[in-house]
C-alpha positions, 0 to 999 in steps of 0.5 A, spaced: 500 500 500 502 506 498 502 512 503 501 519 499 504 525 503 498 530 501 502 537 500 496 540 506 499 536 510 497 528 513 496 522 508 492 518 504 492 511 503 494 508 496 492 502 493 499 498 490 494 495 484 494 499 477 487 499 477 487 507 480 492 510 476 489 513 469 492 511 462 494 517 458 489 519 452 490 523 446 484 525 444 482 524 437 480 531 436 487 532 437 491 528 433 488 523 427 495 521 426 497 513 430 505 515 428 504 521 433 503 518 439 500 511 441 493 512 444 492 508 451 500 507 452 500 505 460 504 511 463 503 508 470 509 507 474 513 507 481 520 506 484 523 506 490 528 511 493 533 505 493 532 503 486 532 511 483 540 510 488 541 504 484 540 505 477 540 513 476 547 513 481 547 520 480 541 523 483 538 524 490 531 522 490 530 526 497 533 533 493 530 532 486 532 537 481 528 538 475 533 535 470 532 529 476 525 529 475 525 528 467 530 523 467 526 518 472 520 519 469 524 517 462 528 511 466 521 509 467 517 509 461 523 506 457 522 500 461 515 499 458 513 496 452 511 501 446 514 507 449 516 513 444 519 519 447 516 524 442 519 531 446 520 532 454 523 538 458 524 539 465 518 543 469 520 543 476 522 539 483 515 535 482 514 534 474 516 534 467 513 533 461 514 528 457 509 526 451 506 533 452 503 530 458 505 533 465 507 527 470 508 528 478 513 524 482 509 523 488 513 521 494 510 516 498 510 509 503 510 503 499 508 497 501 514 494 504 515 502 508 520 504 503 520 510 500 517 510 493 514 515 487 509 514 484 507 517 478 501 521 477 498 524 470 496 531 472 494 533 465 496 534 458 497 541 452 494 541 446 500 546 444 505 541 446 501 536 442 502 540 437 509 539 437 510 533 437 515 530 433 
């Protein structure tokens, strides 16, 4: 189970299935083009602290940069079958955009009481869309 540390302070259980975590979808108004971006592609995804340390050596997950952000959310979704980095750049110390969809890094418990981010899809641009390449 995960544990989201809520920004007005206090938590929220998190269920470890996928079941609550939404799929990324560009609308067909947007785009008629499926060489542009797969519809549906399952952006879910979590790492814990240790993993992060292990495989991205370089970054602290307690002191993210906005470079930090990006690079975890690429390591992630690289990993997952039919991914295609379309464009991304960095945000801030929470998100970054990758596929024109903003994701956050939200810190939390996992359900071994390690620290973990989970990946939440916060919303996408039509501009970025756009520009997709």
């Amino acid at each position: 189970m995960f544990q989201r540390l809520c920004p007005q302070g206090g938590s929220h259980d998190l269920s470890p299935s996928l079941q609550f975590w939404a799929l990324a979808t560009i609308p067909p108004s947007v785009t008629n083009d499926p060489s542009v971006l797969p519809e549906d592609f399952d952006y879910t995804a979590s790492i814990s602290f240790l993993d992060v340390r292990e495989s991205l050596p370089s970054i602290d997950p307690e002191n993210l940069s906005p470079q930090n952000v990006l690079d975890i959310l690429l390591h992630l979704f690289k990993q997952k079958p039919g991914f295609v980095d379309r464009g991304h750049e960095t945000n801030n110390k929470e998100t970054a955009w990758v596929n024109a969809f903003l994701f956050r890094l939200n810190p939390g418990i996992d359900a071994d009481g390690m620290e973990a981010f989970v990946v939440e899809v916060i919303g996408s641009s039509v501009d970025k869309m756009a520009n997709l390449h």
